[in-house]
N, C-alpha and C positions, 0 to 999 in steps of 0.2 A: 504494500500500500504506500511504504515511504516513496519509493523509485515512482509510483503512479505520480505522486502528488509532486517531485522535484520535475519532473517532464512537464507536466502540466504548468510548472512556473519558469520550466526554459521554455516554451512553445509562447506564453504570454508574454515575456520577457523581447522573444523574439519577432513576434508582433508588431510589440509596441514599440519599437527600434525603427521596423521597416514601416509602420504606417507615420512614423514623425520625420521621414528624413528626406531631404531634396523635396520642398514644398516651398518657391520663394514667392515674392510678395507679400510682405504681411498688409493684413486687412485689419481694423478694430473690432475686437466686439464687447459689446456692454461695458462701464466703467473701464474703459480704456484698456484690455484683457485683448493683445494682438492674437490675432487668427492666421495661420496659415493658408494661403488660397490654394485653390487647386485650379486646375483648366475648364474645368464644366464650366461651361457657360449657355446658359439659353434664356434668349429673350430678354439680355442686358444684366441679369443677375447671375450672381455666380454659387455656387455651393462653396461653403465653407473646408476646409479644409484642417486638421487638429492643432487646435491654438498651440501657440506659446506659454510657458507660462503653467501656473498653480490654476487649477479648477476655483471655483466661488463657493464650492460647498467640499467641506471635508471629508476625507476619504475615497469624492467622486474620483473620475478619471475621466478625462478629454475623448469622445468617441467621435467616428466619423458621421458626417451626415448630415451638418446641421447648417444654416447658409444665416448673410446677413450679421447679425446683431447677437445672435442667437446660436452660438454653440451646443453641440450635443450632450451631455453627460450620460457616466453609467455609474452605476456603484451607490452607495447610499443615497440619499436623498436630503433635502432641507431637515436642519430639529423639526421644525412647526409643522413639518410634514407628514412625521411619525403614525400619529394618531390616524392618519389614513392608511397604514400597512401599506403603501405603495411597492409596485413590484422591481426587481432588480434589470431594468430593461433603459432603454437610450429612453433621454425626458431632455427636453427645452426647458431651462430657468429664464424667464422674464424680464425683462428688462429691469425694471425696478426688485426686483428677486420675493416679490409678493404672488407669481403664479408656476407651478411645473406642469408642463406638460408630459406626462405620461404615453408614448409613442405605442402601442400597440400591435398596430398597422405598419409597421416598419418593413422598407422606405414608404411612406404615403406616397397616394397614387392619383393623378390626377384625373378627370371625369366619376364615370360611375365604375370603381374598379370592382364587379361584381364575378367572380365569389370573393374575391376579396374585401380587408373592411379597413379603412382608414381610421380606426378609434384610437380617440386621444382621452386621457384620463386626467382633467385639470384638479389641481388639487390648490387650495387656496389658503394663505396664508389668514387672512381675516375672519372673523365667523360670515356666512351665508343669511345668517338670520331669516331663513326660509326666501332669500331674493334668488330669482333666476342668474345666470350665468350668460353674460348675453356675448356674441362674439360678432365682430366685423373683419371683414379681411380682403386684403388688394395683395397682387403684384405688385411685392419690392419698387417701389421708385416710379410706380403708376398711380390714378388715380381710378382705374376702373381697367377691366370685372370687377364688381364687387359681391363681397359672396356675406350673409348674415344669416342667424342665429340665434335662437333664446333656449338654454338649457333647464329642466328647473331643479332645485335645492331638494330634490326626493329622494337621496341617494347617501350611502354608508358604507363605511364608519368613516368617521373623520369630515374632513369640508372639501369633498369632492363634487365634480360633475362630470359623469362621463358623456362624449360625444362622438358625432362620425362626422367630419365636416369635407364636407368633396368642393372641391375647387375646378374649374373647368380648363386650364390650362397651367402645364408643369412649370416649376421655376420653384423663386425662393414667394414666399406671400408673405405678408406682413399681418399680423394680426391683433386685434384690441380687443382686450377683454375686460365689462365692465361687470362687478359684483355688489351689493348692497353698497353703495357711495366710493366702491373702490376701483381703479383703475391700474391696468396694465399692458403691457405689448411685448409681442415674441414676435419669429420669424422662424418658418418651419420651411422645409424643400417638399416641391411635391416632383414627384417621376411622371416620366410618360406610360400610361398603364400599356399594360403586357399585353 
């Protein structure tokens, strides 16, 4: 079991070597936290590539996939986040670090990716106080398609709302989420569906 588990930390090790290295242009994202760019590019936005730099939450770890503003995280999650048992899977932290997005749907898919499900699991740092979760979303650096949303506060344990939000063309999308008087904004990639 020991040899299992030392492999299993050279295979990570070696990973995470080869997904951080020759990545140039740094991009910012959130609180000045520089991003590695990569080449994808579609429709003027670009995917993110694994920042520089210490994660914003402890223990997380930088994963691929996340474009904009809005790096990917895996590995733990916010404290305030706890109470929702969030699962150990890629999540967007928020601009202001008041919402995580929960990726389920990994990589999210642009139009109707059916059988596929683009569910995202927002988990909110505020009480809900029984208010919907309402969301709005554009392409990165447009002001239209717009795509919205009202989710509602029916949902447990913790201060969640799950959703499936389909966007109708791939890139990075910006998004704004408004809960009981609170306010936030991520940036997630969506793919071109399969």
């Amino acid at each position: 079991m020991t040899r299992v588990a030392s492999l299993v930390v050279v295979a990570c090790a070696v990973l995470v070597t080869a997904c951080t290295a020759g990545h140039p242009s740094p991009v910012t994202a959130g609180a000045g936290t520089p991003v590695q760019s990569t080449a994808q590019v579609t429709g003027g936005s670009e995917q993110a590539g694994v920042p520089a730099g210490r994660p914003p939450v402890r223990g997380a770890a930088y994963a691929s996939g996340g474009c904009g503003a809005s790096p990917l995280l895996v590995g733990p999650a916010p404290g305030w986040a706890s109470s929702a048992n969030p699962p150990r899977i890629r999540y967007a932290l928020a601009e202001r670090g008041q919402v995580a997005g929960f990726v389920f749907g990994y990589p999210l898919m642009a139009g109707n990716p059916q059988p596929y499900s683009d569910k995202i699991l927002w988990v909110v740092a505020s009480p809900r106080d029984g208010m919907p979760l309402r969301v709005t979303g554009h392409p990165l650096g447009a002001a239209a398609p717009v795509v919205s949303s009202a989710w509602p506060a029916d949902s447990s344990p913790g201060e969640i709302y799950p959703s499936e939000i389909v966007v109708s063309s791939p890139g990075c999308w910006q998004f704004t989420l408004s809960w009981n008087g609170h306010t936030d904004t991520v940036d997630l990639w969506y793919v071109r569906h399969r």
